[in-house]
C-alpha positions in Angstrom: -8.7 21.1 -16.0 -9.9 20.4 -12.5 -8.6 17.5 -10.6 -11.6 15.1 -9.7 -10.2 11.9 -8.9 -6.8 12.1 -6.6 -5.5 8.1 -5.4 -2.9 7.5 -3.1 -0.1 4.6 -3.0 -0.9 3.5 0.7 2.3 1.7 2.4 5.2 4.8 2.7 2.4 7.6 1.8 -0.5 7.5 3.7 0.6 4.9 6.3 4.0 2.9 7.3 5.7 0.5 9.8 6.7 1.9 13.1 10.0 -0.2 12.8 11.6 -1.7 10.5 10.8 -4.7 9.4 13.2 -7.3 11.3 13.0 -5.3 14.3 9.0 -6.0 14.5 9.3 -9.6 13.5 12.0 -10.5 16.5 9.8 -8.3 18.8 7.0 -11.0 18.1 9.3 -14.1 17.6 10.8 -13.1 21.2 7.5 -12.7 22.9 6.6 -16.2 21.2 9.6 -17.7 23.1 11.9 -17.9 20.4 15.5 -16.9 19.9 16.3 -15.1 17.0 19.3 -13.4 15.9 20.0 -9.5 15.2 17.1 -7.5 13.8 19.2 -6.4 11.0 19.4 -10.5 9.8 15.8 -10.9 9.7 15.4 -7.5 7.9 17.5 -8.6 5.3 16.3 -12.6 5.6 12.9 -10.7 4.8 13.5 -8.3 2.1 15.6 -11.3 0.1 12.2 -13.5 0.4 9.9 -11.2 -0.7 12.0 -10.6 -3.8 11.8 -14.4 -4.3 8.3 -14.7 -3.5 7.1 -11.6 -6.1 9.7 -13.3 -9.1 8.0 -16.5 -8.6 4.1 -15.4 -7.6 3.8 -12.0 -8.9 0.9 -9.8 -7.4 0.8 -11.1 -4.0 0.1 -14.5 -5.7 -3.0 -13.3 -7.5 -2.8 -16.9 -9.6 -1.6 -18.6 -6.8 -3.9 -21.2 -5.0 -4.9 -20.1 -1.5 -3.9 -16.4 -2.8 -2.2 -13.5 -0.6 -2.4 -16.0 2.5 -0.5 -18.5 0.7 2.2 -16.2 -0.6 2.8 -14.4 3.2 2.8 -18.4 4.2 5.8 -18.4 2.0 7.3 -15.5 2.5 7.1 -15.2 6.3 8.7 -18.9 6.3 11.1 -18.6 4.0 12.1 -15.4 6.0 12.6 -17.4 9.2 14.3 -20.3 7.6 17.1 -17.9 6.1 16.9 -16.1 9.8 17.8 -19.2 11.6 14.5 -20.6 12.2 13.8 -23.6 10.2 10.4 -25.5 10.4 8.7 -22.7 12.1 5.6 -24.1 13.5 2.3 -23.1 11.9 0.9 -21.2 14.9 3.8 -19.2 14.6 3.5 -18.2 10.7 -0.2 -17.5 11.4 0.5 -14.9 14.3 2.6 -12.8 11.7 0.5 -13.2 9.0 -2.1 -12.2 11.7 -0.6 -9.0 13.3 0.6 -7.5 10.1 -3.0 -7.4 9.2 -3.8 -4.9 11.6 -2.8 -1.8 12.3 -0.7 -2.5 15.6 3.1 -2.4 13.2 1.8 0.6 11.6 1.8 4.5 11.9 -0.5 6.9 10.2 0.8 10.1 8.4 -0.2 12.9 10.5 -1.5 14.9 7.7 -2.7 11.8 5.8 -6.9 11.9 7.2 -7.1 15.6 7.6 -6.3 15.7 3.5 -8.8 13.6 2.5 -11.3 15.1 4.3 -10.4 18.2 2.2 -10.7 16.7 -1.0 -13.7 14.8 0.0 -15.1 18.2 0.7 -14.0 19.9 -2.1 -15.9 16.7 -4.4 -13.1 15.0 -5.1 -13.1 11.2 -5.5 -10.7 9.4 -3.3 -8.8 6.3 -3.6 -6.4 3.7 -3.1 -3.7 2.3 -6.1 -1.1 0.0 -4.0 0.7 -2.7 -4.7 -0.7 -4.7 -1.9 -3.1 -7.2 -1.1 -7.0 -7.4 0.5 -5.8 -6.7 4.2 -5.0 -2.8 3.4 -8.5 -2.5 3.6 -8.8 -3.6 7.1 -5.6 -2.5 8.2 -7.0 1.4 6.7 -10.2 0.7 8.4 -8.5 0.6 11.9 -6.0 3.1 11.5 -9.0 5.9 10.8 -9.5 6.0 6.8 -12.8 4.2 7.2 -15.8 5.9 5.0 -12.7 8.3 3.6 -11.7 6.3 0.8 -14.4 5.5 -1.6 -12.7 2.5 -3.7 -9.3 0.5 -2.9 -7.4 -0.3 -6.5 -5.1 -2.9 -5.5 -2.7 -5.2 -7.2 -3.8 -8.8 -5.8 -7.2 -7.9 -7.0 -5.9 -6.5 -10.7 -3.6 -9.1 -11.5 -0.9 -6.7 -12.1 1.3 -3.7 -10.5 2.2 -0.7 -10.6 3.8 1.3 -13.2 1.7 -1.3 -15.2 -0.8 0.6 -17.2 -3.9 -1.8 -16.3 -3.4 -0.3 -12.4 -4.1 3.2 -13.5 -6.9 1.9 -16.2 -8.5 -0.5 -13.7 -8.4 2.5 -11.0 -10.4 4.8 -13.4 -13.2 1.8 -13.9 -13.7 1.8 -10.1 -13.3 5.6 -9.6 -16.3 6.1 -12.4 -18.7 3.1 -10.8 -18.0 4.9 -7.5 -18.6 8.2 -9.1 -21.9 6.9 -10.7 -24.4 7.9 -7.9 -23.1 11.4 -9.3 -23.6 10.6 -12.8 -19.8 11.3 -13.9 -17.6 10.4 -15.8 -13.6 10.6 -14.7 -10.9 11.0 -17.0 -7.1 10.4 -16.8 -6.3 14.1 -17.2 -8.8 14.9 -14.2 -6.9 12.5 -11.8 -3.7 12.8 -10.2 -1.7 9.8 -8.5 0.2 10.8 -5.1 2.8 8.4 -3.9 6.5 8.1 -3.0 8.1 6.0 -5.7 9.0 7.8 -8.8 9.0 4.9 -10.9 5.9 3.3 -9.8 3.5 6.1 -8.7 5.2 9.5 -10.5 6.4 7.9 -13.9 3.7 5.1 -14.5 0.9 7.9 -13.9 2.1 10.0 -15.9 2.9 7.5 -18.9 -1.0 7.3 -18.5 -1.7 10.6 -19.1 -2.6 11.3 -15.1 -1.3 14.3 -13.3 1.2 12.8 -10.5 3.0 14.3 -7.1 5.8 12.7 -6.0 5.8 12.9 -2.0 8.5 11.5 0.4 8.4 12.0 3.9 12.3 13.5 4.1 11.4 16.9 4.5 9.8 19.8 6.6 6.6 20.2 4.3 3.3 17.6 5.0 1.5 15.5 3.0 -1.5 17.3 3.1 0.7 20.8 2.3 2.4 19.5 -1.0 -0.8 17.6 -1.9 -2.8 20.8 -1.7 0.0 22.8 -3.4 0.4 20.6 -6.9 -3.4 20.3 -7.2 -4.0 24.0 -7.0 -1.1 24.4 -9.7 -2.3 21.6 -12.2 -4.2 23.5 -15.0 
């Protein structure tokens, strides 16, 4: 069966911070005139309030009021009140809530737009399934995938993440309306997922009856190399 529809997870796969975390929020805390203590604090201040934030408002706060924005509101000052930065001033929340929607923090994968050029060549539908929110469009845009990537599947707009089933259903709705203009239908065994985490991209796709790569970027071989590899080997 040929692979028509391939998706990508976007944050660690096709795209990812230059720095860690803490490191990028002290840069921009400093320039703001504010002392912070050790990267390494706010990296851990961060990852223990975005735990918090997705127990309590799942899905980037998909049935939260005020949505995504209000959920980064809380994360981003929650992360600077464990840091040692109580109260932070609303000018200051908005800045990071600001620069982390563009692609300044972020890196491309070398390989990453070369690929899909190749598969849009070879008539392959593109997309996005990420656990993320609306500005991964914009920040995709900027960082070169714009007019690559023909729908973006992600998890503030579903109302649900992945492994969950209704991410790799709701990505094959989208996939056949943008399809349509070629009068196709897509099915689960003619897509394949690509992403990085084996429980969320490898394992939920296949539990759906997708083809799946698992990709990290640990080793010698590119994206666009293993990509190519596993689709020519899925019959």
């Amino acid at each position: 069966m040929t692979v028509r529809l391939v998706t990508f997870d976007a944050f660690n796969t096709l795209f990812r911070l230059k720095k860690p975390v803490g490191t990028l929020y002290a840069q921009h805390l400093r320039q703001l005139g504010h002392t912070v203590p050790s990267d390494a604090a706010v990296t851990r201040s961060f990852a223990a309030a975005y735990k918090r934030a997705a127990l309590s408002a799942p899905h980037f706060g998909h049935a939260t009021p005020g949505g995504y924005h209000t959920w980064w509101t809380r994360v981003i000052t929650d992360t600077l009140a464990t840091a040692g930065l109580p109260n932070p001033d609303t000018a200051t929340v908005e800045s990071l809530i600001t620069l982390f929607a563009t692609k300044d923090p972020y890196e491309v994968e070398k390989s990453a737009i070369p690929l899909i050029a190749h598969l849009k060549q070879r008539g392959c539908t593109v997309g996005v399934l990420s656990d993320s929110d609306d500005r991964t469009i914009k920040i995709m845009a900027e960082l070169g995938f714009k007019n690559l990537v023909d729908f973006y599947c992600l998890s503030h707009q579903i109302g649900a993440s992945k492994p969950s089933p209704l991410m790799y259903e709701a990505a094959l709705r989208l996939a056949a309306a943008a399809a349509s203009r070629h009068g196709e239908r897509i099915h689960s065994r003619e897509a394949c997922h690509v992403g990085d985490d084996i429980e969320r991209d490898y394992e939920g796709a296949r539990a759906c009856a997708w083809n799946a790569i698992l990709w990290k970027n640990e080793g010698t071989a590119s994206l666009e190399k293993v990509v190519l590899n596993e689709l020519d080997a899925i019959k």
